[in-house]
N, CA, C and O atoms as CSV, one atom per row, in Angstrom:
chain,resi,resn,atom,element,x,y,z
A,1,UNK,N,N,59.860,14.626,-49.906
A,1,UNK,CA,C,60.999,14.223,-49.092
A,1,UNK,C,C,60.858,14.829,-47.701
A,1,UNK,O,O,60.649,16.026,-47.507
A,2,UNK,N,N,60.977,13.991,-46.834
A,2,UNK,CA,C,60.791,14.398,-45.271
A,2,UNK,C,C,62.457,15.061,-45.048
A,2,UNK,O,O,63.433,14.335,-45.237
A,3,UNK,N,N,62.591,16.439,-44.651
A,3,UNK,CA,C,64.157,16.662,-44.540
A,3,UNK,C,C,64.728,16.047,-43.378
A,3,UNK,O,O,65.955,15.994,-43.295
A,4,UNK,N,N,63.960,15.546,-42.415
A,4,UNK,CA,C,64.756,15.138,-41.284
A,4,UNK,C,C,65.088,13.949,-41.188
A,4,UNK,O,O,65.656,13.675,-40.131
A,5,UNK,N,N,64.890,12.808,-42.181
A,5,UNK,CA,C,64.576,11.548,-42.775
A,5,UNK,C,C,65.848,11.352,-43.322
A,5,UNK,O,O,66.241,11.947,-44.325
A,6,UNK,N,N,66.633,10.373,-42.567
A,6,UNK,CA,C,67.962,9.814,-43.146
A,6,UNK,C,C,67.942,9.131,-44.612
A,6,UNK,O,O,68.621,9.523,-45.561
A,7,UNK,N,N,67.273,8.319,-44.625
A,7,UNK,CA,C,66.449,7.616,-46.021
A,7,UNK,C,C,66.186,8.315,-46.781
A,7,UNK,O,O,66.495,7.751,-47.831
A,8,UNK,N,N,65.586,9.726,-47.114
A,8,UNK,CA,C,65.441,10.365,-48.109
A,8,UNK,C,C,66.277,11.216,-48.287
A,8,UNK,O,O,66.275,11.769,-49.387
A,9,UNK,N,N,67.131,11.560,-47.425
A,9,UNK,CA,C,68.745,12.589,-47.452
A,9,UNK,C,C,69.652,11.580,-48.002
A,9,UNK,O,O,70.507,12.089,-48.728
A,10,UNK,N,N,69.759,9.902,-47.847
A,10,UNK,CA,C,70.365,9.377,-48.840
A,10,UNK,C,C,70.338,9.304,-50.565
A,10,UNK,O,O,71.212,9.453,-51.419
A,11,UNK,N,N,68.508,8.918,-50.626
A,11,UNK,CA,C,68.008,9.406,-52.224
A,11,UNK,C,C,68.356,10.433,-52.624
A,11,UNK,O,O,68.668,10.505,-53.812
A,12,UNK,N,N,68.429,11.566,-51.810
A,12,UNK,CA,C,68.684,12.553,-52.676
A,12,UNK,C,C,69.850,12.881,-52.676
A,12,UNK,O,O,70.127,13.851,-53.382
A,13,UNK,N,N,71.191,12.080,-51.744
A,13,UNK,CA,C,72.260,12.242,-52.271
A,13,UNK,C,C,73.049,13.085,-51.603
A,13,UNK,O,O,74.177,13.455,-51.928
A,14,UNK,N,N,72.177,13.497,-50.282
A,14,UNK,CA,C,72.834,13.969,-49.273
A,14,UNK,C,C,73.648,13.906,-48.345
A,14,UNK,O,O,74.293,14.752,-47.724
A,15,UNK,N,N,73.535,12.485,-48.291
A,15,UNK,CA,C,74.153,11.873,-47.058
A,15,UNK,C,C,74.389,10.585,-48.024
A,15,UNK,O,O,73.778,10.218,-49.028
A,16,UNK,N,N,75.905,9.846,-47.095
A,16,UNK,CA,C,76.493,8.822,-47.831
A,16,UNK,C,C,75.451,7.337,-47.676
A,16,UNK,O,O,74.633,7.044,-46.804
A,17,UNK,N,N,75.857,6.651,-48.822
A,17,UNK,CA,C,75.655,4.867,-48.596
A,17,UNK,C,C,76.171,4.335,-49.714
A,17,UNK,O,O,76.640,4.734,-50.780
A,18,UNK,N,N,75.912,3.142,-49.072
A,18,UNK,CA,C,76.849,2.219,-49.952
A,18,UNK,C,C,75.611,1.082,-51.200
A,18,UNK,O,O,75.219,-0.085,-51.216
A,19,UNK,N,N,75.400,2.469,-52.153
A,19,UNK,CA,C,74.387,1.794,-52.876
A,19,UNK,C,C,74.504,0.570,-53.662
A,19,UNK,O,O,75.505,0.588,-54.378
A,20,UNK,N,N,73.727,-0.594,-53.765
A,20,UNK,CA,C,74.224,-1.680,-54.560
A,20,UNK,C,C,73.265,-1.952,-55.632
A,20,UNK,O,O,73.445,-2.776,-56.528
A,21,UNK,N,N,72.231,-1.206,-55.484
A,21,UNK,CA,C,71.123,-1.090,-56.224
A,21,UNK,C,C,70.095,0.357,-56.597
A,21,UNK,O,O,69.914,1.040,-55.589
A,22,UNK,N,N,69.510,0.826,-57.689
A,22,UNK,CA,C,68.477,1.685,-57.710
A,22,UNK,C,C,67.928,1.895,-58.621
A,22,UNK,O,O,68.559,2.276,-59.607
A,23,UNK,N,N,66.727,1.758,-58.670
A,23,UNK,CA,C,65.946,2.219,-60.052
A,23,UNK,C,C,65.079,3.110,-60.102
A,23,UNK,O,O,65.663,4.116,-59.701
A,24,UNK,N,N,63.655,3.474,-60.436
A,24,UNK,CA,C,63.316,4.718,-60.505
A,24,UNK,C,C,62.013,4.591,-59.412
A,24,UNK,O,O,61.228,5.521,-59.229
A,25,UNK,N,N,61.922,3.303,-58.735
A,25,UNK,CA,C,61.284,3.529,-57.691
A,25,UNK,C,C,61.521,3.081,-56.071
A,25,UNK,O,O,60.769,3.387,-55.146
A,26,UNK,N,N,62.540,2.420,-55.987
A,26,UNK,CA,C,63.400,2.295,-54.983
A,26,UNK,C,C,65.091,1.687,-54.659
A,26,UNK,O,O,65.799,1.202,-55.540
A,27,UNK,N,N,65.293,1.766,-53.952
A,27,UNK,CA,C,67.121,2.462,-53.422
A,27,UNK,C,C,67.520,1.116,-52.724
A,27,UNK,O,O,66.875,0.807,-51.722
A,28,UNK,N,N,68.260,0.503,-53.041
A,28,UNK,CA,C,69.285,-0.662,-51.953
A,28,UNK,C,C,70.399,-0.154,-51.558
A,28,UNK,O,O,71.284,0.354,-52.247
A,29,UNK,N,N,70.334,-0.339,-50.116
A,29,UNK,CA,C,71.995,0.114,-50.117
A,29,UNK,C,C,72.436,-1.131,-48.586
A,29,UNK,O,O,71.786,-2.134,-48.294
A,30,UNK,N,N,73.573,-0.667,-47.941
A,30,UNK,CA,C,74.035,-1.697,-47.118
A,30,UNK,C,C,73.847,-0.675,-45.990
A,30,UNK,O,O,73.874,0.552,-45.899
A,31,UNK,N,N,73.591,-1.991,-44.954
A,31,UNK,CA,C,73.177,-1.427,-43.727
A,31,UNK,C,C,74.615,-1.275,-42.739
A,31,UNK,O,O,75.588,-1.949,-42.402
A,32,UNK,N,N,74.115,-0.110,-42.563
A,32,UNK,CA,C,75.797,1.045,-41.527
A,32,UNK,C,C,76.164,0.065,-40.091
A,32,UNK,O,O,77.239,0.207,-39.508
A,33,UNK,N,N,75.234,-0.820,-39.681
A,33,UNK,CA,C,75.117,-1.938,-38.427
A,33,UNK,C,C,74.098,-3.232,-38.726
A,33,UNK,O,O,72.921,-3.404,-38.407
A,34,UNK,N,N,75.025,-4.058,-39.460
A,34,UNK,CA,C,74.585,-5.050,-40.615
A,34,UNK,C,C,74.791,-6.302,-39.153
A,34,UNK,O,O,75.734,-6.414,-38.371
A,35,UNK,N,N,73.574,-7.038,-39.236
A,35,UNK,CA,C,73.156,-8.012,-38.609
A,35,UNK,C,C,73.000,-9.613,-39.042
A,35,UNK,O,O,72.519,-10.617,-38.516
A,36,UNK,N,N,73.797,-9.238,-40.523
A,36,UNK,CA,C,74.367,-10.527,-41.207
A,36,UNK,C,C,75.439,-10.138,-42.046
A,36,UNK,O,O,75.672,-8.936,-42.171
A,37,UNK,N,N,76.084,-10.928,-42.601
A,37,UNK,CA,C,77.606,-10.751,-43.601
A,37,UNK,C,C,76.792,-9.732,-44.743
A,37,UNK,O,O,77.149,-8.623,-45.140
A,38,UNK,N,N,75.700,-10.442,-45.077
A,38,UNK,CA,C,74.939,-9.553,-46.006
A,38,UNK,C,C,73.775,-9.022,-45.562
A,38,UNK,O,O,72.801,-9.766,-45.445
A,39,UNK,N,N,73.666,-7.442,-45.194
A,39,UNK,CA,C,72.392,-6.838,-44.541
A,39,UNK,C,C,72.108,-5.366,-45.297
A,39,UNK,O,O,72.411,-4.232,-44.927
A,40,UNK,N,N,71.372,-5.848,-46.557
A,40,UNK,CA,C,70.649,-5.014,-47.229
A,40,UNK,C,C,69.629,-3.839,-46.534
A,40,UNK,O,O,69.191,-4.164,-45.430
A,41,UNK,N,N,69.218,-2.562,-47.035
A,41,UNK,CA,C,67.911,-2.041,-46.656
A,41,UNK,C,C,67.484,-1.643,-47.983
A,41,UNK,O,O,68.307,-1.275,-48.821
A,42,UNK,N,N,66.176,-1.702,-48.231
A,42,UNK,CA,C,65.270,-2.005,-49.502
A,42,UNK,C,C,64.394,-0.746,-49.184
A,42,UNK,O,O,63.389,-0.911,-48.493
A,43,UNK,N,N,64.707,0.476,-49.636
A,43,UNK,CA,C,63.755,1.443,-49.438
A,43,UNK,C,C,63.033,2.119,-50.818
A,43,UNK,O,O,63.769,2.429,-51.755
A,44,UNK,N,N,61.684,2.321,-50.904
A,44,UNK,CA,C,61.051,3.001,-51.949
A,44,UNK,C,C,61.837,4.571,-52.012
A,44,UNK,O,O,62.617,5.016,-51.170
A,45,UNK,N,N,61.361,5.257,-53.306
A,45,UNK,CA,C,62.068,6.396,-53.510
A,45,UNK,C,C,60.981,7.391,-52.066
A,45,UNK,O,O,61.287,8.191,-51.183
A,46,UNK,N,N,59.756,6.785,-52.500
A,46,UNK,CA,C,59.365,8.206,-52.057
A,46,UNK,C,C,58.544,7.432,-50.798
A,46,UNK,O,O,58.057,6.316,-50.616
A,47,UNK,N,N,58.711,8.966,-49.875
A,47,UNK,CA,C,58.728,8.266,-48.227
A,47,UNK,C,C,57.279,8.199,-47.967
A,47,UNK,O,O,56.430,9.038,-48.267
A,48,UNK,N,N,57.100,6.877,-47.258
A,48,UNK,CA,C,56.192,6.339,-47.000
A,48,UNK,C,C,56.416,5.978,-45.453
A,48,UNK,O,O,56.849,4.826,-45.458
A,49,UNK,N,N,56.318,6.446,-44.105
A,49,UNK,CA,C,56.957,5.854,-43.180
A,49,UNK,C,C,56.720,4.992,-42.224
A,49,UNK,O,O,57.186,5.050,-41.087
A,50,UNK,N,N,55.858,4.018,-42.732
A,50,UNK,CA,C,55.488,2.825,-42.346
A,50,UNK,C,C,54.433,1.927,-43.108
A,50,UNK,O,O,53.703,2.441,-43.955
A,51,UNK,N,N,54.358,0.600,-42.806
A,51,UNK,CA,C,53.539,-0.360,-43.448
A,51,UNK,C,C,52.093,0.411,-42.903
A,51,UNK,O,O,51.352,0.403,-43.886
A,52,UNK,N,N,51.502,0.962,-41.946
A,52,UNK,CA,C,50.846,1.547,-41.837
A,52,UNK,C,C,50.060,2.674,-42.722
A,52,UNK,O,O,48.915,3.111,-42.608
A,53,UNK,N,N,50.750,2.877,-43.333
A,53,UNK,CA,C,50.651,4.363,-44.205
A,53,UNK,C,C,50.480,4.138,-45.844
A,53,UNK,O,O,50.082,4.968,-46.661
A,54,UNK,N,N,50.835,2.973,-46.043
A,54,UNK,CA,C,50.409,2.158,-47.255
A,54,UNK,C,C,49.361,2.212,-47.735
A,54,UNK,O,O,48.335,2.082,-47.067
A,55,UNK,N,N,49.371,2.439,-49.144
A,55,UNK,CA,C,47.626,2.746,-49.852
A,55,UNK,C,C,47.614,1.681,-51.121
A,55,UNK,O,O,48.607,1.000,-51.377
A,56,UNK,N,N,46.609,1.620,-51.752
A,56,UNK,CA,C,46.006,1.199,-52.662
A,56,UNK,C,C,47.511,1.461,-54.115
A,56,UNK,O,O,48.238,0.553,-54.516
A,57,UNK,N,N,47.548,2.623,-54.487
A,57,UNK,CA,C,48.521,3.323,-55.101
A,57,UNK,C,C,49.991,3.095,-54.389
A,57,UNK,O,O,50.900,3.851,-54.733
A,58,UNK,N,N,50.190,2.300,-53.625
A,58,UNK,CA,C,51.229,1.656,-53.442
A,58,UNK,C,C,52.232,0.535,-53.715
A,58,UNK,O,O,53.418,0.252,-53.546
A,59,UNK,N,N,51.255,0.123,-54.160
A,59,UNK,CA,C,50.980,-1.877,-54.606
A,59,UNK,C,C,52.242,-1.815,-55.516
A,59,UNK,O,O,53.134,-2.648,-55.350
A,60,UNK,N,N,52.335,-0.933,-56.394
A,60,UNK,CA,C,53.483,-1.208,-57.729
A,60,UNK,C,C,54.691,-0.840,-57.058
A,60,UNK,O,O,55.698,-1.191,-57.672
A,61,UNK,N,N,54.914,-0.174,-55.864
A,61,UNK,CA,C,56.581,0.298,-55.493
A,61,UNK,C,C,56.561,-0.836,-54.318
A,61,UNK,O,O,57.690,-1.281,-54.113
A,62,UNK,N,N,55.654,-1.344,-53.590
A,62,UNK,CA,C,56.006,-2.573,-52.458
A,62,UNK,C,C,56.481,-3.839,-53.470
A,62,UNK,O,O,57.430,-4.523,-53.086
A,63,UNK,N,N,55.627,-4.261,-55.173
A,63,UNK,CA,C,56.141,-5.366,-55.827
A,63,UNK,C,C,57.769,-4.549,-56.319
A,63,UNK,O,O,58.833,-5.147,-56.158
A,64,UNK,N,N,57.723,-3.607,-56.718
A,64,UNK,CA,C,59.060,-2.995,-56.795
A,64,UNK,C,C,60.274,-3.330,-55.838
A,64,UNK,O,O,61.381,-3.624,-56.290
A,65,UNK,N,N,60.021,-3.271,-54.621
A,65,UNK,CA,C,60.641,-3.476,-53.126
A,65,UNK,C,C,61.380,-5.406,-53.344
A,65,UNK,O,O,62.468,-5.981,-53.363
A,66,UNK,N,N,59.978,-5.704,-53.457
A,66,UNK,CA,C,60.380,-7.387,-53.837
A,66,UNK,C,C,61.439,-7.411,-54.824
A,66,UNK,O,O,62.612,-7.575,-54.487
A,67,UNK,N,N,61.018,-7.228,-56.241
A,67,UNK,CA,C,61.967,-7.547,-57.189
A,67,UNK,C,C,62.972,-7.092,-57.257
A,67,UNK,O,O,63.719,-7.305,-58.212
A,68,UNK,N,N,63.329,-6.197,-56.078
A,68,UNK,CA,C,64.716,-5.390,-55.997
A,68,UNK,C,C,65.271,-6.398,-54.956
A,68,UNK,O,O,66.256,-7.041,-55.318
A,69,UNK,N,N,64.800,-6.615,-53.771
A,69,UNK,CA,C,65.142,-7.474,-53.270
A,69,UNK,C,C,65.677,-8.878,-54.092
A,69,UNK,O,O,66.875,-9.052,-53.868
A,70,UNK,N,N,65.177,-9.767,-54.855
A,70,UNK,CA,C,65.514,-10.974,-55.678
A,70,UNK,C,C,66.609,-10.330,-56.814
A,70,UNK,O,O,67.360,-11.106,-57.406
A,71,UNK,N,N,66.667,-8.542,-57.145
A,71,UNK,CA,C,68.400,-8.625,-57.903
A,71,UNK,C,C,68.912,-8.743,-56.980
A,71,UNK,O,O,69.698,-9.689,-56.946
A,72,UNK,N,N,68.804,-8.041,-55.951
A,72,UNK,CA,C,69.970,-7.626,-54.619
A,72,UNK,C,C,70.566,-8.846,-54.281
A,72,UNK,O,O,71.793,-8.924,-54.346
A,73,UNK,N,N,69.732,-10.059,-53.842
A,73,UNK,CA,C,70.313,-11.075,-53.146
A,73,UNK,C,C,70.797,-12.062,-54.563
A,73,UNK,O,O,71.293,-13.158,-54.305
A,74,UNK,N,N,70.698,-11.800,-55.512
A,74,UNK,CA,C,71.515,-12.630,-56.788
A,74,UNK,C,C,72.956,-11.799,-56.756
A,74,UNK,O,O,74.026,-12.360,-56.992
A,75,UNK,N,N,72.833,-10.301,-56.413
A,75,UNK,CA,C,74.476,-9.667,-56.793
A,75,UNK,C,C,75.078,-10.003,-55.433
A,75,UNK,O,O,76.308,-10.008,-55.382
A,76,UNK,N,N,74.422,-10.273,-54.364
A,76,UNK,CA,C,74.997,-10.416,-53.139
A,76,UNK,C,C,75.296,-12.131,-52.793
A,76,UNK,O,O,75.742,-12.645,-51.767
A,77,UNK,N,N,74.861,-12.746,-54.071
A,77,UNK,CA,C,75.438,-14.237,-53.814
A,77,UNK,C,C,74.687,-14.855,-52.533
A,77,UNK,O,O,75.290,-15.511,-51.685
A,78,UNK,N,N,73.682,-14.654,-52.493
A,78,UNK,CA,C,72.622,-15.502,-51.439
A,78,UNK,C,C,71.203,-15.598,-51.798
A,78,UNK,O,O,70.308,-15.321,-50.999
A,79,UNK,N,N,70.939,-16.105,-53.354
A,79,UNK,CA,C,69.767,-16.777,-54.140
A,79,UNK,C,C,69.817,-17.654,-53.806
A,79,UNK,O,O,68.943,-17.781,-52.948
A,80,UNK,N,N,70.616,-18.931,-53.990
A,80,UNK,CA,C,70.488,-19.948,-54.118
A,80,UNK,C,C,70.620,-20.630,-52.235
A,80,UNK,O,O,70.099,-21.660,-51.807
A,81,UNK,N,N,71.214,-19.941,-51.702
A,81,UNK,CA,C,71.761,-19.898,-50.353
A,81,UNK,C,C,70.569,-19.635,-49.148
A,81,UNK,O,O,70.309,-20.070,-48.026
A,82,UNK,N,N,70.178,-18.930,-49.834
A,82,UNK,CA,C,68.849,-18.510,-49.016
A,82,UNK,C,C,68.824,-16.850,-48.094
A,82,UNK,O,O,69.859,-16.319,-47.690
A,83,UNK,N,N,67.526,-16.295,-47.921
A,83,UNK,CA,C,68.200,-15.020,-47.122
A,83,UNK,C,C,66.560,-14.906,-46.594
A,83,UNK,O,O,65.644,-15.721,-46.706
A,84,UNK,N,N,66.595,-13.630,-46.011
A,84,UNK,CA,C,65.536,-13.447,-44.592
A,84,UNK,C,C,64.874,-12.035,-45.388
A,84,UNK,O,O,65.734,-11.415,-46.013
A,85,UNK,N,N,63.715,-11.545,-45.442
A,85,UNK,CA,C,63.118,-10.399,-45.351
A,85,UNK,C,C,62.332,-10.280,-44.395
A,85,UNK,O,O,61.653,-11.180,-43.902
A,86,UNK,N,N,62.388,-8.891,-43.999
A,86,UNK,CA,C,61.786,-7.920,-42.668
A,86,UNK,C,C,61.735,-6.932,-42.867
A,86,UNK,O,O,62.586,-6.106,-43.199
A,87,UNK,N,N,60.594,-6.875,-42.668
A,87,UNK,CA,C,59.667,-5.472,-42.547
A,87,UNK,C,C,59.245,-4.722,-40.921
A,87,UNK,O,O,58.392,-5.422,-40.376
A,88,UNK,N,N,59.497,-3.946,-40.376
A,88,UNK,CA,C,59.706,-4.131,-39.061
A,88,UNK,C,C,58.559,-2.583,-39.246
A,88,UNK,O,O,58.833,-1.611,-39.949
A,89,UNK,N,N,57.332,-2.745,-38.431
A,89,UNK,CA,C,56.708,-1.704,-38.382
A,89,UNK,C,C,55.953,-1.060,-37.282
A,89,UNK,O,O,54.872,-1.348,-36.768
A,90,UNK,N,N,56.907,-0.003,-37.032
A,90,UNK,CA,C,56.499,0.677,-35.135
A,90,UNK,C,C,57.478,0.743,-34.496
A,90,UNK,O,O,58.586,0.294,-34.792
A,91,UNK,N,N,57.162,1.315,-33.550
A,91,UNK,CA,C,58.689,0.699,-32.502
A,91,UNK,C,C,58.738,-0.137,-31.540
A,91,UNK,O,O,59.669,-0.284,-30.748
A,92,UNK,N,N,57.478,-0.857,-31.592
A,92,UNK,CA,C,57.492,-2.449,-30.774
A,92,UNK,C,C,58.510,-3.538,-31.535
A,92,UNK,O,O,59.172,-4.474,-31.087
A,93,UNK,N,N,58.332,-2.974,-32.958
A,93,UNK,CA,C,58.815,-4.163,-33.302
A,93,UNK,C,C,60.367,-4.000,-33.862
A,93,UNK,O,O,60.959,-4.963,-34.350
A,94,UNK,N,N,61.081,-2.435,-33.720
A,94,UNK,CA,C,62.133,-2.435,-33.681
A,94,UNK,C,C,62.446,-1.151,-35.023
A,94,UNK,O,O,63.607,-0.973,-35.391
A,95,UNK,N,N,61.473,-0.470,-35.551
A,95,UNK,CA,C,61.640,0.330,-36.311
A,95,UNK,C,C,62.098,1.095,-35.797
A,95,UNK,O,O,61.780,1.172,-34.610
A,96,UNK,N,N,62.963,1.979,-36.251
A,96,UNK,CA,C,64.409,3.112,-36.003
A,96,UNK,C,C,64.044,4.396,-36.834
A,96,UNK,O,O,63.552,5.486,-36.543
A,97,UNK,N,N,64.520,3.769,-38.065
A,97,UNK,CA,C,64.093,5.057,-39.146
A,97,UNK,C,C,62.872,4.706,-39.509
A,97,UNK,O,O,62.564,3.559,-39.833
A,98,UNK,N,N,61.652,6.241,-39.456
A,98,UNK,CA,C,60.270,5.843,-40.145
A,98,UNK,C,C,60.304,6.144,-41.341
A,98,UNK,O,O,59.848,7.257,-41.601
A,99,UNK,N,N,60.785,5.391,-42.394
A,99,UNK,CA,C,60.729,5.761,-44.040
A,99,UNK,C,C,60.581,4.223,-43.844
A,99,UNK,O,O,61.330,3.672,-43.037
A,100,UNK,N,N,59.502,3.374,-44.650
A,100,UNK,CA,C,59.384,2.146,-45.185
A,100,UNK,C,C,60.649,1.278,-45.856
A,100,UNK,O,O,61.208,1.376,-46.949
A,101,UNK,N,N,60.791,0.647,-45.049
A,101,UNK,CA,C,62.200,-0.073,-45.683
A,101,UNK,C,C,61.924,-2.017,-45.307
A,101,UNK,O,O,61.017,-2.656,-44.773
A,102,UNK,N,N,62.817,-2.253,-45.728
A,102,UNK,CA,C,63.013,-3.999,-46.347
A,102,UNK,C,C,64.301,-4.484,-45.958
A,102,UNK,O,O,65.256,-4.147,-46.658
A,103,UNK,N,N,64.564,-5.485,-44.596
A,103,UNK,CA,C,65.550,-5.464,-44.458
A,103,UNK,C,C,65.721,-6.747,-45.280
A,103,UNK,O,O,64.790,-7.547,-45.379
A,104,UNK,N,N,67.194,-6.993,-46.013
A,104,UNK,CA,C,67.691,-8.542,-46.798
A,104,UNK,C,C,68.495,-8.560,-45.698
A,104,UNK,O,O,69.110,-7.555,-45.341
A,105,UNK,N,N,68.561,-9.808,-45.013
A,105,UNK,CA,C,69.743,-10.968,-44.305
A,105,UNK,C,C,70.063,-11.596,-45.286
A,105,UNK,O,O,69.259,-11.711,-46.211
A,106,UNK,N,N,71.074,-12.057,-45.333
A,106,UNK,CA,C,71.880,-13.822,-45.505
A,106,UNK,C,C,73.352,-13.400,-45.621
A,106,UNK,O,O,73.897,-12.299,-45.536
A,107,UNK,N,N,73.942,-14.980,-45.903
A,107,UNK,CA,C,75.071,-14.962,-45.989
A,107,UNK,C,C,75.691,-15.843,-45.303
A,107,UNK,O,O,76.817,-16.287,-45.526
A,108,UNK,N,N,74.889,-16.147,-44.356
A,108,UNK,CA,C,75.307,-16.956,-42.922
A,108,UNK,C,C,73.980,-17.765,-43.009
A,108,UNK,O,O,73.030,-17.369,-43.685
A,109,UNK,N,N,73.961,-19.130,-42.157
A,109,UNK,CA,C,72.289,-19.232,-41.295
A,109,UNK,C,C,71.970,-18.678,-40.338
A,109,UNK,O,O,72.561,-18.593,-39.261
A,110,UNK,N,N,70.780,-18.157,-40.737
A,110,UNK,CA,C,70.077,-17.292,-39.637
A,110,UNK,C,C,69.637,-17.788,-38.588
A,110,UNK,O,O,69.323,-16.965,-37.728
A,111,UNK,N,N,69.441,-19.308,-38.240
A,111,UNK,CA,C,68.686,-19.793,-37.366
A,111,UNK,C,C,66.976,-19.275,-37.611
A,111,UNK,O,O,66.513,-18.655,-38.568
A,112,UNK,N,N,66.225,-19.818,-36.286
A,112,UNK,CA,C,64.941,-19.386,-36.257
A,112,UNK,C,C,64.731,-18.005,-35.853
A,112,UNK,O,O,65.437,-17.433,-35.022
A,113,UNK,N,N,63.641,-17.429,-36.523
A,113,UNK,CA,C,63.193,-16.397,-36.207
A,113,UNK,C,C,62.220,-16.031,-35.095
A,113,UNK,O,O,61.176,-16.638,-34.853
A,114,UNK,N,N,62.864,-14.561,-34.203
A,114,UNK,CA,C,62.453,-14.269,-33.445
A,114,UNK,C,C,63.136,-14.278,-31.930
A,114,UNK,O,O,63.388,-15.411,-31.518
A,115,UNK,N,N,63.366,-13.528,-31.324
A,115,UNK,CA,C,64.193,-13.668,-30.447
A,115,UNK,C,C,63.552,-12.903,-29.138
A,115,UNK,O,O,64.276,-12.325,-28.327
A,116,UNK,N,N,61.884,-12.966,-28.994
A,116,UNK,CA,C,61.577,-12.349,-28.170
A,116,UNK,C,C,60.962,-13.653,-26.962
A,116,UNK,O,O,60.713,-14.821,-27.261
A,117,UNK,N,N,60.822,-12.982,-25.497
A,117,UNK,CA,C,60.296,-14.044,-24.703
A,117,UNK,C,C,58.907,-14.135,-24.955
A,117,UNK,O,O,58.304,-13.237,-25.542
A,118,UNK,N,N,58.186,-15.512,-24.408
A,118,UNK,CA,C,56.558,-15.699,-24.639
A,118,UNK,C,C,56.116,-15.299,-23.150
A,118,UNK,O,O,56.534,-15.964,-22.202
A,119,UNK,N,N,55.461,-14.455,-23.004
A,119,UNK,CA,C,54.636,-14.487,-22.021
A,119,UNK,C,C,54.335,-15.347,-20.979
A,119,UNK,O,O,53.446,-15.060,-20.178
């Protein structure tokens, strides 16, 4: 556990969230500045702090990440509705906290993705 790591001061129960999910290898909870009606974060237990940092011995907690994601968006009523995953890795691309996380959208339509200018 990184102590300065908001994400792992939540796992361990340090700091509040609003868990909707957890099993013994990663944590759902709702995002504190939610960017849809429904804005999940999908984090593994143990900190990994970026897609970067990902190994071989990873493979079973990223399919973990998924299938938590597909309960999450069945208890959150946007299976059938449809919803968005993002993985945002660096801070070009908008990463905040470095603990590996999974953002779920829906709830709403998202429109198209991407909201940056082209060159």
């Amino acid at each position: 556990m990184a102590r300065d790591c908001i994400f792992c001061r939540i796992i361990a129960g340090e700091a509040p969230a609003d868990v909707v999910y957890r099993d013994d290898a990663v944590i759902a909870f709702k995002d504190i500045m939610p960017r849809a009606p429904v804005h999940i974060l999908v984090v593994p237990l143990e900190h990994i702090a970026s897609v970067n940092d990902l190994e071989e011995r990873h493979a079973q907690t990223v399919w973990r990440m998924f299938r938590a994601a597909q309960v999450v968006a069945e208890k959150q009523g946007v299976k059938s509705t449809g919803y968005r995953l993002v993985i945002n890795n660096g801070p070009d691309s908008g990463q905040v906290v470095f603990h590996l996380h999974m953002h779920l959208l829906g709830g709403t339509p998202l429109g198209p993705f991407g909201a940056y200018r082209r060159p």
